[in-house]
mmCIF file of the N, C-alpha and C atoms, coordinates in Angstrom:
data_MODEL
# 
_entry.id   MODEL 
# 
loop_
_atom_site.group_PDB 
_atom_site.id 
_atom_site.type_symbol 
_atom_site.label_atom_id 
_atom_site.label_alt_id 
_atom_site.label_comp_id 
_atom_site.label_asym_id 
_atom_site.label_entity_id 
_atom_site.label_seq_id 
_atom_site.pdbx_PDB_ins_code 
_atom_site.Cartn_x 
_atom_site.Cartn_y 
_atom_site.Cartn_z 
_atom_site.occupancy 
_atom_site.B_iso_or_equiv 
_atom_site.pdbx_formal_charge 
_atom_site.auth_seq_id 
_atom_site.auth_comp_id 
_atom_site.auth_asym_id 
_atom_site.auth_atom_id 
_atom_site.pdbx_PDB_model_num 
ATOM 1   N N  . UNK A 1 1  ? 59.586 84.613  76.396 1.00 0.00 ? 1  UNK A N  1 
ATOM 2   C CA . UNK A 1 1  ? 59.095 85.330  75.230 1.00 0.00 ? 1  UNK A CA 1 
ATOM 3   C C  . UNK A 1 1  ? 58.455 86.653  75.634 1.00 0.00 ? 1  UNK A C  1 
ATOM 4   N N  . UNK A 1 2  ? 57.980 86.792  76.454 1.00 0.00 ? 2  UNK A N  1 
ATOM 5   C CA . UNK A 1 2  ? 57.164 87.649  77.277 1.00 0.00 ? 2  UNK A CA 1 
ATOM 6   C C  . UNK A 1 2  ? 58.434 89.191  77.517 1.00 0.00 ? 2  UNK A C  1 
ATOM 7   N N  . UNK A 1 3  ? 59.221 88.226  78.187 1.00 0.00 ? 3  UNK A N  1 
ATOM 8   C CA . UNK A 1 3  ? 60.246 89.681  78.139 1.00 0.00 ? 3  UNK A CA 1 
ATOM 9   C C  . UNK A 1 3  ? 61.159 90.627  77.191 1.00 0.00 ? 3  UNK A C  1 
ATOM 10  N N  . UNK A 1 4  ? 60.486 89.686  76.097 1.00 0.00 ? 4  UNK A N  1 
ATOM 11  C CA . UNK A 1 4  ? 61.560 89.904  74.500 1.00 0.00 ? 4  UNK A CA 1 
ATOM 12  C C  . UNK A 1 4  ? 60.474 91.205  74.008 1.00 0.00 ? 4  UNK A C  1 
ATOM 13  N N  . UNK A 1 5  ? 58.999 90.790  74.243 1.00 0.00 ? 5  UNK A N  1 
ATOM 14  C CA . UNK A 1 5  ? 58.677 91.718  73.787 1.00 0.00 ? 5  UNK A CA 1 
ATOM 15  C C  . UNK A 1 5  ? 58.199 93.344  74.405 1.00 0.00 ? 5  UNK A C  1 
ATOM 16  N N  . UNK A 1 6  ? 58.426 92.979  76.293 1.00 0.00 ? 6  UNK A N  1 
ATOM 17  C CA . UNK A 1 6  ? 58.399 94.387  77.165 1.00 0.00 ? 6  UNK A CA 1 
ATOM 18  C C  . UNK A 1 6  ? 59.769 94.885  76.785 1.00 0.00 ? 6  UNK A C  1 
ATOM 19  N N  . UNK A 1 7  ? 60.451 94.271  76.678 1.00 0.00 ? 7  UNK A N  1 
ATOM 20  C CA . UNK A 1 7  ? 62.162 95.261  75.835 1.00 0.00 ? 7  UNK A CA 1 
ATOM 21  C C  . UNK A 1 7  ? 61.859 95.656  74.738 1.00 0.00 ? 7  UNK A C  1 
ATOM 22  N N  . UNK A 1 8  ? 61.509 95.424  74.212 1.00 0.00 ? 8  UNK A N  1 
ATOM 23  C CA . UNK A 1 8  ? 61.188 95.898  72.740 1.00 0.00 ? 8  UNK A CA 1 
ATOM 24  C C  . UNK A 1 8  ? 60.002 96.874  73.094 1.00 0.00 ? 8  UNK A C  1 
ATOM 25  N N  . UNK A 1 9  ? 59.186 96.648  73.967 1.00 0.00 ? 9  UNK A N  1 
ATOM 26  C CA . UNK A 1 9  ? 58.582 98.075  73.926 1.00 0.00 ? 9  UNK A CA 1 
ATOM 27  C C  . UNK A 1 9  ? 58.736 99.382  74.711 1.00 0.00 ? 9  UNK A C  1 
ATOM 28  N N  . UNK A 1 10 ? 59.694 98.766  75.737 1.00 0.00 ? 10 UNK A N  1 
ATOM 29  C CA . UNK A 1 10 ? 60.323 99.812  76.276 1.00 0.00 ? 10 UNK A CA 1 
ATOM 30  C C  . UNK A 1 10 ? 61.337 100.496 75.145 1.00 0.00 ? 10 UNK A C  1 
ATOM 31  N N  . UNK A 1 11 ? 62.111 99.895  74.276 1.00 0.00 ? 11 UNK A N  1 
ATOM 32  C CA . UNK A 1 11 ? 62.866 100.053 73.130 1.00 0.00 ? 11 UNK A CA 1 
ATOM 33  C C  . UNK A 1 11 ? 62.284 101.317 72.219 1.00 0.00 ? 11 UNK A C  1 
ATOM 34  N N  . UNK A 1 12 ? 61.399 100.712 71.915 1.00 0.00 ? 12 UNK A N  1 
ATOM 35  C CA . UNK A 1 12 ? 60.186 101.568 71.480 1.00 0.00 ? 12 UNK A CA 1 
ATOM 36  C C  . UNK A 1 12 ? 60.082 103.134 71.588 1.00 0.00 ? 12 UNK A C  1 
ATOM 37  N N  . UNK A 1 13 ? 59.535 102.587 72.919 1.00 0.00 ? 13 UNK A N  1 
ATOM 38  C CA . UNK A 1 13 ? 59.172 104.294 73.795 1.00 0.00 ? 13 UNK A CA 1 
ATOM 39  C C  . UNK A 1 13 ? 60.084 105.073 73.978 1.00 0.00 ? 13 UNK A C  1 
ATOM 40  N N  . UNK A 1 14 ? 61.487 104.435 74.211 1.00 0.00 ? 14 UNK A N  1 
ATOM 41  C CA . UNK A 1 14 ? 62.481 105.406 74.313 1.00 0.00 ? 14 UNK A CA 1 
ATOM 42  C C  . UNK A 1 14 ? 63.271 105.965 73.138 1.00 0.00 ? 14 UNK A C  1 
ATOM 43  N N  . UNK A 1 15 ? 62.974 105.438 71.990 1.00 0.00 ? 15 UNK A N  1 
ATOM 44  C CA . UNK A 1 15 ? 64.391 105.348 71.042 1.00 0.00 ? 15 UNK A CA 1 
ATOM 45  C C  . UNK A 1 15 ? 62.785 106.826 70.421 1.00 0.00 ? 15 UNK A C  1 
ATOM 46  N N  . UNK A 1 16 ? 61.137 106.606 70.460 1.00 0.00 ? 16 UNK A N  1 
ATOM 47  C CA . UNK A 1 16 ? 60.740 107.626 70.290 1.00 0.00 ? 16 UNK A CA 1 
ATOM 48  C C  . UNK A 1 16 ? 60.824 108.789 70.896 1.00 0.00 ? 16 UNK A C  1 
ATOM 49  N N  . UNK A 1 17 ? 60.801 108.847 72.266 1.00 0.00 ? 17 UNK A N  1 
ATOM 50  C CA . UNK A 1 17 ? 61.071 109.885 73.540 1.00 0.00 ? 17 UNK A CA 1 
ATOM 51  C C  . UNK A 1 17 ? 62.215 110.556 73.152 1.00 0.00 ? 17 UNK A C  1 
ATOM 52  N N  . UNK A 1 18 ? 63.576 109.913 72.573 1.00 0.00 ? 18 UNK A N  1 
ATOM 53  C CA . UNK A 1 18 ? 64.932 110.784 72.625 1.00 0.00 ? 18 UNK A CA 1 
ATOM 54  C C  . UNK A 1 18 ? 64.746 111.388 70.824 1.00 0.00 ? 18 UNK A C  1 
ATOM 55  N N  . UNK A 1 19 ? 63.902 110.997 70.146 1.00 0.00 ? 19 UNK A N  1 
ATOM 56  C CA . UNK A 1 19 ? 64.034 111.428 68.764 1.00 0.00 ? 19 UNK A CA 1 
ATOM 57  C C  . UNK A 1 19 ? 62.739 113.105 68.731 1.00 0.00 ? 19 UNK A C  1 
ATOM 58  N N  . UNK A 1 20 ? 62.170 112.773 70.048 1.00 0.00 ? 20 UNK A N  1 
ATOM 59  C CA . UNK A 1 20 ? 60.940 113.573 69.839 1.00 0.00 ? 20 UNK A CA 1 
ATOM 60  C C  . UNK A 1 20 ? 61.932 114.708 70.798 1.00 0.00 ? 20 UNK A C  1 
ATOM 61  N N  . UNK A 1 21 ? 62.706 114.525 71.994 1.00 0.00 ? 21 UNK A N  1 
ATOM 62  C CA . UNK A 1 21 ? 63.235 115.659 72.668 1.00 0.00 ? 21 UNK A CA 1 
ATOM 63  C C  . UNK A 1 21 ? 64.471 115.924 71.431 1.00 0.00 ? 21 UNK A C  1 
ATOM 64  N N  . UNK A 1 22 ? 65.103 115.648 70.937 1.00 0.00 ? 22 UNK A N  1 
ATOM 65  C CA . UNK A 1 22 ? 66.234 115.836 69.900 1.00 0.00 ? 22 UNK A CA 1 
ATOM 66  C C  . UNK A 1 22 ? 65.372 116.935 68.726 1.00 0.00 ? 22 UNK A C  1 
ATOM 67  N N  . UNK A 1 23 ? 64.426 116.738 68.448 1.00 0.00 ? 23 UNK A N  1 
ATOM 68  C CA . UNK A 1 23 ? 63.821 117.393 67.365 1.00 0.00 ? 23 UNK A CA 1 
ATOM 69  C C  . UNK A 1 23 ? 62.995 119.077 68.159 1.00 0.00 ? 23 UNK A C  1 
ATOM 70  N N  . UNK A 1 24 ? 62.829 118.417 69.709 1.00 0.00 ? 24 UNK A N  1 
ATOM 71  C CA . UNK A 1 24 ? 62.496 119.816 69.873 1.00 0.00 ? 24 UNK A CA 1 
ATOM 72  C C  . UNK A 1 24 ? 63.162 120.756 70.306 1.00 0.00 ? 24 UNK A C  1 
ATOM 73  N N  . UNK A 1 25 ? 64.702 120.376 71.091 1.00 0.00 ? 25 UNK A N  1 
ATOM 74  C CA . UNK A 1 25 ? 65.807 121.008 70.869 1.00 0.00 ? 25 UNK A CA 1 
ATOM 75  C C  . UNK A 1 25 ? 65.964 121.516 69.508 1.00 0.00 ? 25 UNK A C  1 
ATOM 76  N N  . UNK A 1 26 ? 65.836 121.187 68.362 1.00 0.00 ? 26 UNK A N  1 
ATOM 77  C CA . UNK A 1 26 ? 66.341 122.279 67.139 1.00 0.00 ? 26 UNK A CA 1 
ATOM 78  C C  . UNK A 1 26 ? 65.458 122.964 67.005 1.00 0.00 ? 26 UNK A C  1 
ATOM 79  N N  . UNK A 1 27 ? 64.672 122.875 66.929 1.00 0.00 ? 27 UNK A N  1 
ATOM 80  C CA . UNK A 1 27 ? 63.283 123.870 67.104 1.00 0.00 ? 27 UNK A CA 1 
ATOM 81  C C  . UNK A 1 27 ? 63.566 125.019 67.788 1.00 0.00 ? 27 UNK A C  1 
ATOM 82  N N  . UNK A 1 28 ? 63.830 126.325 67.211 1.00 0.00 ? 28 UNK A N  1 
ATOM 83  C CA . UNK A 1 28 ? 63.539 127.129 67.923 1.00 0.00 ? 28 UNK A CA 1 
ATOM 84  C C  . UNK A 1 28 ? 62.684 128.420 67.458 1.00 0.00 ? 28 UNK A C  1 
ATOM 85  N N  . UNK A 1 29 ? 61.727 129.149 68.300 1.00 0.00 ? 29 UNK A N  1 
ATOM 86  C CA . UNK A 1 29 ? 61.069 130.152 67.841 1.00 0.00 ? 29 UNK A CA 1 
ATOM 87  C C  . UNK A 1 29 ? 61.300 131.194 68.134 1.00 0.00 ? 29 UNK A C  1 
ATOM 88  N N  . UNK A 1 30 ? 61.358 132.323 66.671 1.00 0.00 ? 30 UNK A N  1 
ATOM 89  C CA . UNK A 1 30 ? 62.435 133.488 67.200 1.00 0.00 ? 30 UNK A CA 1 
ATOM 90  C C  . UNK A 1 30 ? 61.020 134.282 67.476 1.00 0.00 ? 30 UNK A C  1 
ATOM 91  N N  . UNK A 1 31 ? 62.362 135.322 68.294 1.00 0.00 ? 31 UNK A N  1 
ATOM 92  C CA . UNK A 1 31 ? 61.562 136.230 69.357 1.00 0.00 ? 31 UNK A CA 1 
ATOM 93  C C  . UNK A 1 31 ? 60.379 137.103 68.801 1.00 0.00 ? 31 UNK A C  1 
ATOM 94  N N  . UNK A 1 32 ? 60.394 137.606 67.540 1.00 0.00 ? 32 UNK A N  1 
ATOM 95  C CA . UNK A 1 32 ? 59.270 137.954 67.460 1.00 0.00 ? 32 UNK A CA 1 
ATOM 96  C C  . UNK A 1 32 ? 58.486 137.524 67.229 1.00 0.00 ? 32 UNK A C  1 
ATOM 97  N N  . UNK A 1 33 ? 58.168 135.698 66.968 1.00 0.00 ? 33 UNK A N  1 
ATOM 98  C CA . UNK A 1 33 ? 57.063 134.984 66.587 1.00 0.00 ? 33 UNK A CA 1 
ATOM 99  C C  . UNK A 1 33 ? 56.513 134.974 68.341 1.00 0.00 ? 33 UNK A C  1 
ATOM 100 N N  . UNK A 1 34 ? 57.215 134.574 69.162 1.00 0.00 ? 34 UNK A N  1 
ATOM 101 C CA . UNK A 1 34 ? 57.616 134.748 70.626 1.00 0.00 ? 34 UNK A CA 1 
ATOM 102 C C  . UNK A 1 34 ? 56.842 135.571 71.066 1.00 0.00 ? 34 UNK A C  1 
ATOM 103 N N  . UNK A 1 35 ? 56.709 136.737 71.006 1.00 0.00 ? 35 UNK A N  1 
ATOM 104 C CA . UNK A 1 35 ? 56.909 137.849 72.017 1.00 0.00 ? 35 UNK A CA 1 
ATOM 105 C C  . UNK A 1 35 ? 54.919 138.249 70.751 1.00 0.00 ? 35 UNK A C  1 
ATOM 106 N N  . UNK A 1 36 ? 54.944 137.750 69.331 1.00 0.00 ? 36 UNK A N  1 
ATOM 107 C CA . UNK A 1 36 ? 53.311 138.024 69.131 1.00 0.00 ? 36 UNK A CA 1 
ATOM 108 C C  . UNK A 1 36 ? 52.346 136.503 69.773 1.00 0.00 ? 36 UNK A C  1 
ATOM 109 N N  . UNK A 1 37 ? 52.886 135.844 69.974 1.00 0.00 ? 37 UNK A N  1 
ATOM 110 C CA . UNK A 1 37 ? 52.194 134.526 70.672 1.00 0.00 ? 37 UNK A CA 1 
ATOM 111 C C  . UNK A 1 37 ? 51.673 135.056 71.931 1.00 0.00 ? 37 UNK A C  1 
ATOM 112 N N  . UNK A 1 38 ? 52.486 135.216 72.505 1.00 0.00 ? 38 UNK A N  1 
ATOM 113 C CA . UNK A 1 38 ? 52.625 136.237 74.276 1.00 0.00 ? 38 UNK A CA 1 
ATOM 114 C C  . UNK A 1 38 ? 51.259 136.825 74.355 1.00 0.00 ? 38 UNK A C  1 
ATOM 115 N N  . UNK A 1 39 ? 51.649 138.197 73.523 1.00 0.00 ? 39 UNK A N  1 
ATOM 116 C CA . UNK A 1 39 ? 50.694 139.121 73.421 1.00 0.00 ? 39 UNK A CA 1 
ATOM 117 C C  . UNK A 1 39 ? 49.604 138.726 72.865 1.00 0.00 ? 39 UNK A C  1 
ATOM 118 N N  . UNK A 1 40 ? 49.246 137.433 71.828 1.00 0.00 ? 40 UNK A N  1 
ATOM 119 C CA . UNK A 1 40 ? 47.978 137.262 71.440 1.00 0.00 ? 40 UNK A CA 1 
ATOM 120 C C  . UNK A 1 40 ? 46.978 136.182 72.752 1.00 0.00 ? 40 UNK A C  1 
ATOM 121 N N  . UNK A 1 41 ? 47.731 135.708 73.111 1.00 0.00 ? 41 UNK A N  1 
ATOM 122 C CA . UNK A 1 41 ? 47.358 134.946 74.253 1.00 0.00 ? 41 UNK A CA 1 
ATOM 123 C C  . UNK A 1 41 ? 46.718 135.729 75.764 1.00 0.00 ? 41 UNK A C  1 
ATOM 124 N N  . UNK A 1 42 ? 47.645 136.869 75.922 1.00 0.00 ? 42 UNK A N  1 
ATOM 125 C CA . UNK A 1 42 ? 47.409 138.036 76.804 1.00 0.00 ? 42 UNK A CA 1 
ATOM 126 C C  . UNK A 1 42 ? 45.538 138.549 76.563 1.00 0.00 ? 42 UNK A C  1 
ATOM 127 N N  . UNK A 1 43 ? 45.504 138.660 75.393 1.00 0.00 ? 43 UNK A N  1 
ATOM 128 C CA . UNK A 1 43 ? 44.475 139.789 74.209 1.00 0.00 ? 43 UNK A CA 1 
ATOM 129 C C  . UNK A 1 43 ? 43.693 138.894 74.705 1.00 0.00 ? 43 UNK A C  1 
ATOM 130 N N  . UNK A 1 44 ? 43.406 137.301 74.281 1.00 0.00 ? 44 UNK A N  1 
ATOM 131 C CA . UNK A 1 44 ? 42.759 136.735 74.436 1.00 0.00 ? 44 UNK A CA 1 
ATOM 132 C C  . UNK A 1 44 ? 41.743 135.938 75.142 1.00 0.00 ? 44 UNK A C  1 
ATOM 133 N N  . UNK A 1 45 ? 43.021 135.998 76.320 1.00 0.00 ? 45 UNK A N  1 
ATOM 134 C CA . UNK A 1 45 ? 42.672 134.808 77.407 1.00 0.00 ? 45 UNK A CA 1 
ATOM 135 C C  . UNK A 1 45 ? 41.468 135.262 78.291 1.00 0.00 ? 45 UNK A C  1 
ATOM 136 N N  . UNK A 1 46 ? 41.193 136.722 78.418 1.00 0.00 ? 46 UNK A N  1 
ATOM 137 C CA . UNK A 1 46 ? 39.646 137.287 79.416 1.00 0.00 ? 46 UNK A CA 1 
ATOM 138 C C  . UNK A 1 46 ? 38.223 136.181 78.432 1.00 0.00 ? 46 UNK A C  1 
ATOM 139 N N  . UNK A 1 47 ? 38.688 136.105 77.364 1.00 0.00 ? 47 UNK A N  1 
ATOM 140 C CA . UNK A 1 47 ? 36.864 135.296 76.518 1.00 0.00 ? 47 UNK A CA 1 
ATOM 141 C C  . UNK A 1 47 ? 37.299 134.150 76.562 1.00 0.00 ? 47 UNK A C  1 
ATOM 142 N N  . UNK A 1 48 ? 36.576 133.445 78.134 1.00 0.00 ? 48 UNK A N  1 
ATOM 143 C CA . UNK A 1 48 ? 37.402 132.070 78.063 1.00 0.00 ? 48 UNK A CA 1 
ATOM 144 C C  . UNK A 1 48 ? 36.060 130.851 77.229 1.00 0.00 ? 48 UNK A C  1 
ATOM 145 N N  . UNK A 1 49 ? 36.549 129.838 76.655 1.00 0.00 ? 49 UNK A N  1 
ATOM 146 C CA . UNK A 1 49 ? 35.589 128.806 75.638 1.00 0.00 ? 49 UNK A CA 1 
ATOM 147 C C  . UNK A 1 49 ? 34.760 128.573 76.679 1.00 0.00 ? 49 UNK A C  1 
ATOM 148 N N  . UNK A 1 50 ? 34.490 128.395 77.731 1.00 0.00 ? 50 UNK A N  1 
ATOM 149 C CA . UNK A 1 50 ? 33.513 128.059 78.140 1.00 0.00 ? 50 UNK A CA 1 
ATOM 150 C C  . UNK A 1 50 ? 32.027 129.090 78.201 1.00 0.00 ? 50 UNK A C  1 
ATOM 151 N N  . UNK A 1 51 ? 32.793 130.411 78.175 1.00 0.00 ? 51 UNK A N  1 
ATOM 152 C CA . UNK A 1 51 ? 31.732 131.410 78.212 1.00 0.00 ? 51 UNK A CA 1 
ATOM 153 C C  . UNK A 1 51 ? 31.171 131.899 76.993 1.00 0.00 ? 51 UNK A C  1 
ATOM 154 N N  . UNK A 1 52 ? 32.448 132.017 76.422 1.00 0.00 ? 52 UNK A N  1 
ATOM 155 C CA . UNK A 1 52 ? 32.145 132.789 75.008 1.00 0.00 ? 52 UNK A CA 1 
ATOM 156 C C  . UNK A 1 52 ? 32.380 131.854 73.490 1.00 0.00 ? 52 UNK A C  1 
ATOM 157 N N  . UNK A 1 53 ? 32.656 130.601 73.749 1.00 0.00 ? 53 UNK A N  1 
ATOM 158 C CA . UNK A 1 53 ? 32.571 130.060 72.731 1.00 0.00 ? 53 UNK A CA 1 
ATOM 159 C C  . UNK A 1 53 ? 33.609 129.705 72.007 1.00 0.00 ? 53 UNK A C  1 
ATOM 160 N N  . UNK A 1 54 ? 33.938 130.146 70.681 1.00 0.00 ? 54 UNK A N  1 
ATOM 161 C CA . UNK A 1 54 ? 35.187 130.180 69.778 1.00 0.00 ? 54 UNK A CA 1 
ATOM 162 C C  . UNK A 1 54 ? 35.526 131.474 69.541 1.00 0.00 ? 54 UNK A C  1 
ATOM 163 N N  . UNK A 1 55 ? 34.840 132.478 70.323 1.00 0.00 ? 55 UNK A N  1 
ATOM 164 C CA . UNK A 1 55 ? 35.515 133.909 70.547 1.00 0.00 ? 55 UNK A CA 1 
ATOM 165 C C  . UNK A 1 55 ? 36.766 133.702 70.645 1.00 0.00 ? 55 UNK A C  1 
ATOM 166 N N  . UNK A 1 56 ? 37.083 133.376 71.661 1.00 0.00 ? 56 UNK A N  1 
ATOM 167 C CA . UNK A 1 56 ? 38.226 133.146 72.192 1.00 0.00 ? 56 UNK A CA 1 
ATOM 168 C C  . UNK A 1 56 ? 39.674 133.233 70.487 1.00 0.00 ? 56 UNK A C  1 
ATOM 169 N N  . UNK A 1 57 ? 39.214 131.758 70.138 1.00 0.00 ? 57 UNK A N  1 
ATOM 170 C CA . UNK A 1 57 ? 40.553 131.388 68.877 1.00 0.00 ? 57 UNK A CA 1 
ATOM 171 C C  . UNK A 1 57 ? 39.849 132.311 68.285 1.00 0.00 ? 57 UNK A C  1 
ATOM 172 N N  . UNK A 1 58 ? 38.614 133.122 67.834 1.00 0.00 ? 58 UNK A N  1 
ATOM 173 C CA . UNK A 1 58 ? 39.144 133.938 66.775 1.00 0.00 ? 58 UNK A CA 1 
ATOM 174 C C  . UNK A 1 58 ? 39.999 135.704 67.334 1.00 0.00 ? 58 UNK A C  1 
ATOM 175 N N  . UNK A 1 59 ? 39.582 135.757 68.330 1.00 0.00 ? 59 UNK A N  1 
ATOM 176 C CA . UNK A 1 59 ? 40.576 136.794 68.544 1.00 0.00 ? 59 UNK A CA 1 
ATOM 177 C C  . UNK A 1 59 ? 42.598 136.409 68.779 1.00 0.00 ? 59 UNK A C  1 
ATOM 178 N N  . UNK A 1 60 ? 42.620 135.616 68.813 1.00 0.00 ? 60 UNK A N  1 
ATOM 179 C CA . UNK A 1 60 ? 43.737 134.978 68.854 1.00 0.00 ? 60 UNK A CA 1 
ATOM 180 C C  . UNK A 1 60 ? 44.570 134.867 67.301 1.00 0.00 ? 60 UNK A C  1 
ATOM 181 N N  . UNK A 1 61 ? 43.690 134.104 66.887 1.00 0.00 ? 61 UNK A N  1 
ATOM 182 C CA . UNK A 1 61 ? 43.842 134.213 65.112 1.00 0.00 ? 61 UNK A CA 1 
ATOM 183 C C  . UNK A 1 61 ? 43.871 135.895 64.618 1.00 0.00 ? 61 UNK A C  1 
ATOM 184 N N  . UNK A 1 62 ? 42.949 136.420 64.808 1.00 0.00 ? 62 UNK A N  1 
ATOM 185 C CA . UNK A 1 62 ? 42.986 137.772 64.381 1.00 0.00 ? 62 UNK A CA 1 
ATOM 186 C C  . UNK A 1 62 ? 44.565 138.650 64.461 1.00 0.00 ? 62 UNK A C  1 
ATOM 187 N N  . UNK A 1 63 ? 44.755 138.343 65.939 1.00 0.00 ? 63 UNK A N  1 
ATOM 188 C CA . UNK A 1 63 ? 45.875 138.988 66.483 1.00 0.00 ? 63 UNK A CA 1 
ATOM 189 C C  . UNK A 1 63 ? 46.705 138.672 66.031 1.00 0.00 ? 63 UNK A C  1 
ATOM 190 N N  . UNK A 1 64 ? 46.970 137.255 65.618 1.00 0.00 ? 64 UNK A N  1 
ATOM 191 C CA . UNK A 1 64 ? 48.716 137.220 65.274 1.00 0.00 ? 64 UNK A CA 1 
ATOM 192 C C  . UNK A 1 64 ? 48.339 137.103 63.765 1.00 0.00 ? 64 UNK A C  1 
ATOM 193 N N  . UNK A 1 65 ? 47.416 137.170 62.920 1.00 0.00 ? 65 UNK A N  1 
ATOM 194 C CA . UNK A 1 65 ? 47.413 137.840 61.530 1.00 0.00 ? 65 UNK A CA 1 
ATOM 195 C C  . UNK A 1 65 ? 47.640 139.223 61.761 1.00 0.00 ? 65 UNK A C  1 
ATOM 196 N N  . UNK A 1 66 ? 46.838 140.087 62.448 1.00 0.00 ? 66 UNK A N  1 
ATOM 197 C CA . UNK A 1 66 ? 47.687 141.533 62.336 1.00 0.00 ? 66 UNK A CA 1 
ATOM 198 C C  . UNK A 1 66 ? 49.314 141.218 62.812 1.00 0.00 ? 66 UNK A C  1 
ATOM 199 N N  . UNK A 1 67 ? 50.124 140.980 63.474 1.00 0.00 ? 67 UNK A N  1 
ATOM 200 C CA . UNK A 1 67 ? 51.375 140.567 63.919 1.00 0.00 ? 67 UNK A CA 1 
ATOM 201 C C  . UNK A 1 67 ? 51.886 139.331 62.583 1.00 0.00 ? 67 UNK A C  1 
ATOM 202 N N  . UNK A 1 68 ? 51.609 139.483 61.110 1.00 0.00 ? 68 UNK A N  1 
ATOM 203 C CA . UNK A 1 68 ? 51.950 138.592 60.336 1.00 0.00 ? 68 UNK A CA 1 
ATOM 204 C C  . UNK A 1 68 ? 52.924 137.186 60.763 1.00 0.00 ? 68 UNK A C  1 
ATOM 205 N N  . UNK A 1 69 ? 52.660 136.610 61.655 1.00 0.00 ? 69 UNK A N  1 
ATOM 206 C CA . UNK A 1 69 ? 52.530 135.151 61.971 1.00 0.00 ? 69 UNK A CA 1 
ATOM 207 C C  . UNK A 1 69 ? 51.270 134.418 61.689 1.00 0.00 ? 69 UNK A C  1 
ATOM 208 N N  . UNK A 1 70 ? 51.460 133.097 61.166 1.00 0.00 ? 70 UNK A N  1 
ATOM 209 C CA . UNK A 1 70 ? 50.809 131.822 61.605 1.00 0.00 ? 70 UNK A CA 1 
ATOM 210 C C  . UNK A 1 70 ? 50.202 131.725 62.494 1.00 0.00 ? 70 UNK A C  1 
ATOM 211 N N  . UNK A 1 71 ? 48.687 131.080 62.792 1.00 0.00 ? 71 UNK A N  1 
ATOM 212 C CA . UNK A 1 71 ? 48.555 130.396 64.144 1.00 0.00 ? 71 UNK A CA 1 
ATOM 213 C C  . UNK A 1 71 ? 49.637 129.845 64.657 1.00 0.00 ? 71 UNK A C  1 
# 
């Protein structure tokens, strides 16, 4: 009984693992969402959370609202 249910959870893990890589294969982000992520991350990354707090995400946020993207 014991092994009915480590198959089944290996079953599990994998049948989630190939549905989660399948979904991030279609996923793709075009280049200019791309290329303002980059650059807001660049802008950002000197005010690191440990020093400066939530500086950090709001210049990040800021940036890719001027670059009209989403977080």
């Amino acid at each position: 009984m014991r092994g009915v249910w480590i198959s089944l959870a290996i079953g599990t893990v994998l049948n989630a693992t190939v549905g989660l890589l399948a979904f991030a294969q279609s996923v793709q982000t075009p280049p200019s969402r791309a290329a303002a992520i980059h650059e807001c991350n660049v802008f950002a990354s000197p005010f690191a959370l440990y020093t400066w707090g939530n500086w950090q995400l709001y210049l990040y946020r800021e940036c890719m609202a001027k670059h009209g993207q989403i977080e």
